[in-house]
C-alpha positions as CSV (number, residue, x, y, z in Angstrom):
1,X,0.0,0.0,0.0
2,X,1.3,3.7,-1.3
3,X,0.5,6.3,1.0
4,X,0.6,9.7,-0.9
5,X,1.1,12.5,1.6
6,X,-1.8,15.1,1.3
7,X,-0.6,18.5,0.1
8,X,-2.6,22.0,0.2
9,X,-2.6,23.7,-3.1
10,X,-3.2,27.5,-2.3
11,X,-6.4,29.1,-4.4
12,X,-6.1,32.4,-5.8
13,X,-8.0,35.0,-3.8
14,X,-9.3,37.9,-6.2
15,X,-8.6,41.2,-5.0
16,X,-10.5,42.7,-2.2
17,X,-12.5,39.1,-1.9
18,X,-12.2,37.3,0.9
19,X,-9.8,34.0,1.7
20,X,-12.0,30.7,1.3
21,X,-12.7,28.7,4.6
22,X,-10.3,26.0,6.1
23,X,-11.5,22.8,5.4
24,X,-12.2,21.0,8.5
25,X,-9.3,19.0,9.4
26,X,-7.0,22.1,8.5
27,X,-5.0,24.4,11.1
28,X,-6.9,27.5,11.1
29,X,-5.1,30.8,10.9
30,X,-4.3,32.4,14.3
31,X,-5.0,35.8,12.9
32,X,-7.5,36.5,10.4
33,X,-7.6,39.0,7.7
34,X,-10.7,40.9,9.5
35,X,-8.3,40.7,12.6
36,X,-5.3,42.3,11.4
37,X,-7.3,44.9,9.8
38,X,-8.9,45.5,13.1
39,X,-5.6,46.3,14.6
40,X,-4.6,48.6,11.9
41,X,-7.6,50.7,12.2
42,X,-7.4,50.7,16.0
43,X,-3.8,51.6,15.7
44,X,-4.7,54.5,13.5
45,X,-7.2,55.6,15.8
46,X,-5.1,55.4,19.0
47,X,-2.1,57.1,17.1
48,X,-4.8,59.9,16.4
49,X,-6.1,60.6,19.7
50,X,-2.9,59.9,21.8
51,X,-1.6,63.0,19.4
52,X,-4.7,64.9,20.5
53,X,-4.5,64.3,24.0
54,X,-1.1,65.6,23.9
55,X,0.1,62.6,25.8
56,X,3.1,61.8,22.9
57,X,6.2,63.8,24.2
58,X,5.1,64.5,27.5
59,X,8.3,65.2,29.7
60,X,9.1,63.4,32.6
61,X,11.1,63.2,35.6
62,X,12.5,59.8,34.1
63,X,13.5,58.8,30.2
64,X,12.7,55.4,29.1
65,X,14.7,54.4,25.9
66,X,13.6,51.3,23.8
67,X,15.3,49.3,21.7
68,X,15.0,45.6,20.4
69,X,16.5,42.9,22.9
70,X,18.8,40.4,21.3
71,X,18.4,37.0,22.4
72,X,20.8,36.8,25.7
73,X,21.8,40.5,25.7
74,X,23.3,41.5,29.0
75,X,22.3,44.9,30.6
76,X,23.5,47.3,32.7
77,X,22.8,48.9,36.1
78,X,20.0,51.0,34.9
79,X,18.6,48.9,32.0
80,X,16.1,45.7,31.9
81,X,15.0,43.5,29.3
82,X,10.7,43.7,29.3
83,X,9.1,40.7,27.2
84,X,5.6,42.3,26.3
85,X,3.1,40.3,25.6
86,X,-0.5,41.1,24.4
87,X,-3.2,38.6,25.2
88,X,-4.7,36.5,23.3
89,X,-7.8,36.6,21.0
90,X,-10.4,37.2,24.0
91,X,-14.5,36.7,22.9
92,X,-15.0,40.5,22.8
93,X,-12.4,40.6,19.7
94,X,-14.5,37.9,18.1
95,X,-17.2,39.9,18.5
96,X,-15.5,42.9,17.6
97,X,-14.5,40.8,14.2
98,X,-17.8,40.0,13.3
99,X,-19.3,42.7,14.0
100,X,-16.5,44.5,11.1
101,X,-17.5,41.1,9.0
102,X,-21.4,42.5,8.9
103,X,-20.2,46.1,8.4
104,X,-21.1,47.1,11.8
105,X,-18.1,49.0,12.5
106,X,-18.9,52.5,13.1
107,X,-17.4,53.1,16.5
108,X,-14.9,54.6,18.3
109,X,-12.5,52.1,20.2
110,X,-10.3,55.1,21.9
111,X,-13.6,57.2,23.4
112,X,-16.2,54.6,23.7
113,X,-18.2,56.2,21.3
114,X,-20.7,54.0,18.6
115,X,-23.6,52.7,21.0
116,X,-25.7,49.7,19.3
117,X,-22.6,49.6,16.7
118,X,-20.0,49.1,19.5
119,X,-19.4,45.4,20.3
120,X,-17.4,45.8,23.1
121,X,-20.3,47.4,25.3
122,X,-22.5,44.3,25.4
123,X,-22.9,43.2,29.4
124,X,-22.4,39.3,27.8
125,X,-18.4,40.4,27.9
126,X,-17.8,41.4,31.0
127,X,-13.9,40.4,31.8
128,X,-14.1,37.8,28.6
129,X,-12.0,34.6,28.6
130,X,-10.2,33.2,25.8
131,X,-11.6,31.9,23.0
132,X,-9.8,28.7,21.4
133,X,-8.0,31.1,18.8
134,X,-7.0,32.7,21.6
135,X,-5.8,29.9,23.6
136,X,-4.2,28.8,20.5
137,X,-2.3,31.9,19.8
138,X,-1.0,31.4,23.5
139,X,0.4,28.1,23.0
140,X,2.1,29.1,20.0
141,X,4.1,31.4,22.4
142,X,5.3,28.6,24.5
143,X,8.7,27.6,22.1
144,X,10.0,31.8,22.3
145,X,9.0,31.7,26.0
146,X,10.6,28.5,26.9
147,X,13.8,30.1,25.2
148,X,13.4,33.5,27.7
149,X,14.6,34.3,31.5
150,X,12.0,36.0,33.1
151,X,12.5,36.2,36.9
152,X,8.9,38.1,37.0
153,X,6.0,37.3,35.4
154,X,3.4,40.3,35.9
155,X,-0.1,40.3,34.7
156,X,-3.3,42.2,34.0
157,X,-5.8,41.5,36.6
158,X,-8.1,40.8,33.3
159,X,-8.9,37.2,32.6
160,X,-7.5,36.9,28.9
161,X,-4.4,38.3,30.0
162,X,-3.7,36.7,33.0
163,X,-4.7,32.9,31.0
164,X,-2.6,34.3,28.5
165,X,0.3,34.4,31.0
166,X,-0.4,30.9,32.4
167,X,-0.5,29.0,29.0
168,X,2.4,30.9,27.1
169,X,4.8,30.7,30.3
170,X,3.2,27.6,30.8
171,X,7.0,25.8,31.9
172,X,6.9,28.3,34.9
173,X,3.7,27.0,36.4
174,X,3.4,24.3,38.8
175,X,-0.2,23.3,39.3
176,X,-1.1,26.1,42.0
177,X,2.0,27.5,42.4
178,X,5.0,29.5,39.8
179,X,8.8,28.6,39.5
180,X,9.1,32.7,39.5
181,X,6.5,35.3,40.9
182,X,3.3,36.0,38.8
183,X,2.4,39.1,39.8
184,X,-1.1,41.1,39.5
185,X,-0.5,44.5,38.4
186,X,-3.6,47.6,38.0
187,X,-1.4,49.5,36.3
188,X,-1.6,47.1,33.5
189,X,-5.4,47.3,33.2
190,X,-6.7,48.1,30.1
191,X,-8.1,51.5,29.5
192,X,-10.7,51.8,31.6
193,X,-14.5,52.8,31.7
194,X,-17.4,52.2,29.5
195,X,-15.9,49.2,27.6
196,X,-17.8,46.2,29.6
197,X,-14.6,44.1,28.3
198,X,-12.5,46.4,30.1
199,X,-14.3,45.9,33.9
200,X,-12.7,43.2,35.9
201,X,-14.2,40.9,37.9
202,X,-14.1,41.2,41.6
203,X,-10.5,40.3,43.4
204,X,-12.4,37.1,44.9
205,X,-14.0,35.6,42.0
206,X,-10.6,36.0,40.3
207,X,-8.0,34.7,43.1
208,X,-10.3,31.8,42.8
209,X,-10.0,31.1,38.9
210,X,-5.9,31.7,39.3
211,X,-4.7,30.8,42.7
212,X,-1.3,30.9,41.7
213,X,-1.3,34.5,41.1
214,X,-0.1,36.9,44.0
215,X,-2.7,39.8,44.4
216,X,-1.3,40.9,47.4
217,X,2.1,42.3,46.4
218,X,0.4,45.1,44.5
219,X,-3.0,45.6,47.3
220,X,-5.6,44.8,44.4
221,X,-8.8,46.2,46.1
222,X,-12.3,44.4,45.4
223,X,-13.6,46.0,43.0
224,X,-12.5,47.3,39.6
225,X,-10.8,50.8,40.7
226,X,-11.1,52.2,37.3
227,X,-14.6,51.3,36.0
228,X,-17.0,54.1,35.1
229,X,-19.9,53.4,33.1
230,X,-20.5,56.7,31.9
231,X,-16.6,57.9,30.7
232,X,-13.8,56.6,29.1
233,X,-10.3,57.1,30.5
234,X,-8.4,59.7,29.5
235,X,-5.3,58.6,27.7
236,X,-2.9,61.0,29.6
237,X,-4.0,58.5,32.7
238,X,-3.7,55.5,30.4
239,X,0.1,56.5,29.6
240,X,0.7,57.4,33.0
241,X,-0.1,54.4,34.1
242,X,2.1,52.9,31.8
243,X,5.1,55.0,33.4
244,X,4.6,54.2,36.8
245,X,4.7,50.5,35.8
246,X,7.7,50.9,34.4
247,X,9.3,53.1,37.4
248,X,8.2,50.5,39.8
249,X,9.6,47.6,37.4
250,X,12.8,49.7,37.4
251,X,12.8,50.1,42.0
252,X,12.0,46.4,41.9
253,X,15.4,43.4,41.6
254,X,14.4,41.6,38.7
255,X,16.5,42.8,35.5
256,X,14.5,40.3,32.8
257,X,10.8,40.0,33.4
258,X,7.4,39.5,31.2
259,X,4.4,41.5,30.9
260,X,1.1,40.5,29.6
261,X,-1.5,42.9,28.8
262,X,-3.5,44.4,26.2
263,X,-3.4,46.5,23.0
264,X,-4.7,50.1,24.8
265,X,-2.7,49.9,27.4
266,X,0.6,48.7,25.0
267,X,0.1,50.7,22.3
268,X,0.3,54.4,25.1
269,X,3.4,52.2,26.7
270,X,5.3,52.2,23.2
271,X,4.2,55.8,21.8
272,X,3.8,58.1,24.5
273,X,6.6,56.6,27.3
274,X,9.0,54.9,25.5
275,X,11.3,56.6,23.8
276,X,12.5,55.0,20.6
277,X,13.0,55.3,16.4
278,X,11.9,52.0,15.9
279,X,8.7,52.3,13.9
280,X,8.7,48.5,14.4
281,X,8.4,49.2,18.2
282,X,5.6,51.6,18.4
283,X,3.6,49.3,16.0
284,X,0.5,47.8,17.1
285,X,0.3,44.1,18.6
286,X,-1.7,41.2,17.5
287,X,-3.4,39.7,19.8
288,X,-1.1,36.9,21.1
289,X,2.2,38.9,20.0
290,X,5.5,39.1,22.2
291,X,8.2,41.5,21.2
292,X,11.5,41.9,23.8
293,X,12.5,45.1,24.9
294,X,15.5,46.6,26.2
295,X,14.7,49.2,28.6
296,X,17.2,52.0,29.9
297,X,16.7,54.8,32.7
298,X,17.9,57.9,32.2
299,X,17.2,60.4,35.1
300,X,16.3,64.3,33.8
């Protein structure tokens, strides 16, 4: 008996039409054409009104210059290497695909703003898990994280990125407990306020879901300390935020350590605190993307 080894023979897409289906049986895509278009408009948009909010080239007390970290690079007294890592493909980005797949796009992701149009306001999406893309798009981390030193793992308080955290850096997890801290950070929340994505779930319904996260090193209170139904954060908070993460990673011992959080909150992180030329650096992650970071202090 011959076996023949199936093959896949691409099909030619026309332009502007859309890919055909996976059979079942194939390996779906971890990022969809709908998806990576979502993150380019949402990059656009966040460019746009980070530039409005005058929160690009804010000075501050503390410069924070970024550049790519080589595999292995040493650093120095004032520098750390930062493995960031967006989460993976929670359901409100589903949603937030098919709702661009039916043409109901018309809303504003930085403000809020779009009502019935916006998917990310539904009360079904409160703190969303992972879907299975998602989850997939974390395992495919796990060879580059295996690879990596961290002596820190800190998370969002936020379910996708905290699972994100525990499947990726999954050699670093030992049933309920962690080879190295993972560490529950606010100042990683996602940008805050209308957005029923962006509302955490009470500290006790989540310490029970991740028991091997420390909420205590941080004081996570209760409740979600940023939530507002009625206004969006500002983004000169957002980026703030951002820089007194990154002022407290820089007090702390660890010199190598991984953050997972989410676009928002990365995208102020990489164009209004870090200082870099990098265009490949400010760019907006996919969900379930890790770039390495080489981070140096430089006092004013």
């Amino acid at each position: 008996l011959k076996i023949i080894p199936r093959c896949f023979v691409p099909v030619p897409v026309a332009p502007g039409a859309r890919p055909p289906t996976p059979a079942p049986g194939m390996a779906q895509p971890l990022h969809s054409e709908v998806a990576i278009e979502s993150t380019r408009i949402e990059s656009e948009e966040f460019q746009k009104r980070l530039q409005e909010a005058g929160a690009i080239g804010v000075c501050r007390p503390v410069r924070v210059i970024a550049s790519v970290a080589e595999p292995g690079c040493k650093v120095g007294e004032q520098e750390i290497v930062l493995h960031v890592v967006r989460h993976g493909q929670g359901f409100h980005n589903l949603l937030n695909d098919l709702y661009r797949e039916m043409g109901r796009n018309k809303f504003n992701p930085a403000t809020g703003e779009g009502g019935a149009e916006n998917p990310y306001v539904r009360p079904e999406v409160l703190d969303p898990p992972l879907t299975e893309v998602g989850r997939r798009q974390a395992r495919a981390l796990r060879p580059k994280a295996a690879g990596l030193a961290p002596e820190m793992v800190v998370v969002s308080p936020l379910a996708r990125a905290t699972q994100t955290a525990l499947i990726a850096f999954a050699h670093l997890v030992d049933g309920a407990s962690t080879k190295v801290p993972f560490i529950a950070h606010e100042a990683c929340h996602e940008i805050a306020g209308v957005h029923t994505c962006d509302r955490r779930r009470d500290l006790t319904e989540i310490r029970a879901d991740f028991p091997m996260v420390d909420y205590t090193t941080t004081g996570l209170v209760e409740s979600d300390p940023f939530w507002s139904e009625t206004q969006r954060e500002p983004l000169l908070q957002l980026a703030g935020r951002g820089y007194e993460f990154l002022l407290w990673l820089r007090a702390r011992k660890e010199r190598e350590v991984a953050v997972v959080a989410h676009f928002a909150w990365i995208f102020s992180l990489t164009n209004a605190v870090l200082e870099s030329d990098d265009p490949k650096l400010k760019a907006g992650f996919l969900t379930g993307e890790l770039r390495s970071l080489r981070l140096r202090f430089e006092d004013v």
